[in-house]
C-alpha positions as MATLAB code, in Angstrom:
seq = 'XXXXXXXXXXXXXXXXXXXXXXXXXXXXXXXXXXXXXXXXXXXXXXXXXXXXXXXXXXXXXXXXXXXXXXXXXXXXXXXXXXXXXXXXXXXXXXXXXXXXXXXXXXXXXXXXXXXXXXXX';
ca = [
      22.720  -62.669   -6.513;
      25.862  -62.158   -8.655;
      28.669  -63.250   -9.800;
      31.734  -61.389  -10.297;
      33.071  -61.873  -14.220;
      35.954  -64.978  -14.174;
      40.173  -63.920  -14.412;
      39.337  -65.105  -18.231;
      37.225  -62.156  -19.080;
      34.408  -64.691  -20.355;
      31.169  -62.489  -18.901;
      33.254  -59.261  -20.346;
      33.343  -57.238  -23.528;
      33.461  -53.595  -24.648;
      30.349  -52.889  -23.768;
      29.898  -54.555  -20.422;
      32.250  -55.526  -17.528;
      30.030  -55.596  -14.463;
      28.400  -58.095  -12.775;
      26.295  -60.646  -13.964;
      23.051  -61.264  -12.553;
      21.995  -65.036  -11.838;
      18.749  -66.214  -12.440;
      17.219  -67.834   -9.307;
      14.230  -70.153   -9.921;
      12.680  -68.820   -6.832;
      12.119  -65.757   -9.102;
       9.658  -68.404  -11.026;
       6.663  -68.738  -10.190;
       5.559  -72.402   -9.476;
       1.513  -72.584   -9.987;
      -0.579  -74.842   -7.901;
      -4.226  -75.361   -9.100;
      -5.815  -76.967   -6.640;
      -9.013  -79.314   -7.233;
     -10.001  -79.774   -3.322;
      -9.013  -78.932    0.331;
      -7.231  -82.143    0.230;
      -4.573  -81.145   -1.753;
      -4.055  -77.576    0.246;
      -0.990  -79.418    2.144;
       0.828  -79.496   -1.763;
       1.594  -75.887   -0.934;
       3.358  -76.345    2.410;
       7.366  -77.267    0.745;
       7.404  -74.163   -2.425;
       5.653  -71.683    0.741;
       8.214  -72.894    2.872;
      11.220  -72.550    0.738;
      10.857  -69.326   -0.429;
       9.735  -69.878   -3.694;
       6.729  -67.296   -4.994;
       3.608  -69.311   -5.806;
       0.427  -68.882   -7.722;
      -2.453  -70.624   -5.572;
      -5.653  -71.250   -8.466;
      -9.176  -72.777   -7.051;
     -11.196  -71.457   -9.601;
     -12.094  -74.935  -10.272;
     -13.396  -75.464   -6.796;
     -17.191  -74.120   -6.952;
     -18.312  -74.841   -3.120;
     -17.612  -71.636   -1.261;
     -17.220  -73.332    2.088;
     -14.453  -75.253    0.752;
     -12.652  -72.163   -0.776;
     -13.058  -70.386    2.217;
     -10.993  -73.596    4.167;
      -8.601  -73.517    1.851;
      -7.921  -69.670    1.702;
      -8.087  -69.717    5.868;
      -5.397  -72.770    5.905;
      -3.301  -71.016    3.471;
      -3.247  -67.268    5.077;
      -2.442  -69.635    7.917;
       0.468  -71.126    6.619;
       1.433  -67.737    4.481;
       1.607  -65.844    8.410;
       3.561  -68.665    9.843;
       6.208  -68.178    7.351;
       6.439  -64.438    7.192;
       4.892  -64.145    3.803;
       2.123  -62.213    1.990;
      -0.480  -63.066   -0.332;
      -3.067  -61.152   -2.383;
      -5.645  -61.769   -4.960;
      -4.752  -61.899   -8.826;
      -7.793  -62.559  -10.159;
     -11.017  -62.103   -8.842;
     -12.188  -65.337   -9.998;
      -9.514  -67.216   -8.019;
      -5.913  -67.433   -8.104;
      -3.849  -65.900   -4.969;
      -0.017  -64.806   -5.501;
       1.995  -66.100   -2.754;
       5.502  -63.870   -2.099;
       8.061  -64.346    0.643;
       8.710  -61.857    2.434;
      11.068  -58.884    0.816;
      10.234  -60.200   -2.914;
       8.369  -59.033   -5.626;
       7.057  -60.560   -8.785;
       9.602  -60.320  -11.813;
       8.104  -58.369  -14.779;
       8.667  -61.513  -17.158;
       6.252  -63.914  -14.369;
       3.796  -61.108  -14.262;
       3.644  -61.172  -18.244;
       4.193  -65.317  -18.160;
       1.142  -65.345  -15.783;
      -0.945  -62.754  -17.879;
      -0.562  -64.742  -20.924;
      -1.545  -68.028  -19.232;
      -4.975  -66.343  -17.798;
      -4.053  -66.024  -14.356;
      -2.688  -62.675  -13.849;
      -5.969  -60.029  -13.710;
      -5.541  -57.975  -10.922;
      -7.630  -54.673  -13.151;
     -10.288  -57.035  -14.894;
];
C-alpha cells in the first residue's frame, strides 16, 4: 500500500517525491508459543485475518500432542489458502497468507529472538 504525497508537499523534498510506502502490521509477525493442544484454537483469528504468524511448541515435549497440533494447524493453514513451513527444527512453524513473504526486518527480529533457524 501507498499513499500518494499530500497538495502540501509534506512526504516531499529534493531528494524524494514518490510514493510513500505504509507500514501494515500484517507485515509483523505476531508469535504464538503454545504450551498445549488446548490453546491451538488461539491461532484461528491472526490465520484468519491475514496476518503472518510464528507458531512455537518447542515447549511441548509429547510428540503425539505436537503431531495434533501441527495436523489441526496445516488444517486450518489449507482452509484459508495459506502456507506454512518449518523455521527451526526444534519447533517453531512460519505461518504466511497466501501471496506474502516475510519482511527482511521480521526475519532479522525473529533471528535475534531465537526463533528464526531455518540453516542450523
Amino acid at each position: 500500500t501507498t499513499v500518494r504525497p499530500s497538495e502540501e508537499n509534506r512526504f516531499t523534498n529534493e531528494e524524494y517525491s514518490g510514493d510513500v510506502k505504509v507500514h501494515q502490521p500484517k507485515d509483523e509477525v505476531e508469535i504464538k508459543v503454545l504450551k498445549s493442544f488446548n490453546e491451538v484454537q488461539a491461532l484461528g483469528i491472526p490465520i484468519k485475518e491475514g496476518f503472518i504468524v510464528a507458531m512455537d511448541i518447542r515447549d511441548i515435549e509429547d510428540q503425539i500432542e505436537r503431531r495434533r497440533i501441527l495436523d489441526f494447524s496445516f488444517g486450518m493453514v489449507f482452509a484459508n489458502n495459506a502456507s506454512m513451513r518449518s523455521i527451526n527444527k526444534d519447533g517453531v512453524y512460519l505461518i504466511l497468507p497466501s501471496n506474502s513473504s516475510l519482511p527482511s526486518e521480521e526475519r532479522e527480529r525473529l533471528q535475534d529472538l531465537g526463533l528464526y533457524k531455518v540453516n542450523v
